[in-house]
C-alpha positions, 0 to 999 in steps of 0.5 A: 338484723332486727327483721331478720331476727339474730339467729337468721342473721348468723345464718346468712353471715355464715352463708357469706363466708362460704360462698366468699372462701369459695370465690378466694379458693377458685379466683382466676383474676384479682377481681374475684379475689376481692370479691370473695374477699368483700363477701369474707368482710361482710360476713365476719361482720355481720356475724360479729354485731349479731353475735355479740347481741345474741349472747346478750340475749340468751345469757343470765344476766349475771353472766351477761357481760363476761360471755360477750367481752369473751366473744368480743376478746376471741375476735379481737385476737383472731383478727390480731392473729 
């Protein structure tokens, strides 16, 4: 995350999620499904620590830890759902 930056981490994360819902949608066999699947995995987390640290550092300081709890909140439940 640190040599690529946060923003290029959220970047490759997202490009992981499409082309794993790709190799989920298309899969003709149980082993692309657990491909597209490890990829999915990869992505969310990887989206999920570089989120987390972007908010971070974009927000005032005074605002800092609601928008990361709501961050990290929103994926909780996502994954609850």
């Amino acid at each position: 995350m640190d040599s690529l930056g946060r923003r290029a981490t959220l970047m490759v994360s997202s490009l992981l999620l499409v082309i794993g819902g790709a190799f989920v949608t298309l899969a003709n066999s149980f082993g692309v499904l657990l491909l597209g699947r490890a990829l999915q995995g990869l992505g969310s987390g990887c989206a999920w620590c570089a989120c987390s640290v972007y908010i971070a550092e974009l927000a005032p300081k005074e605002y800092r830890g609601g928008l990361v709890a709501v961050s990290d909140i929103g994926i909780n439940v996502g994954i609850l759902i």
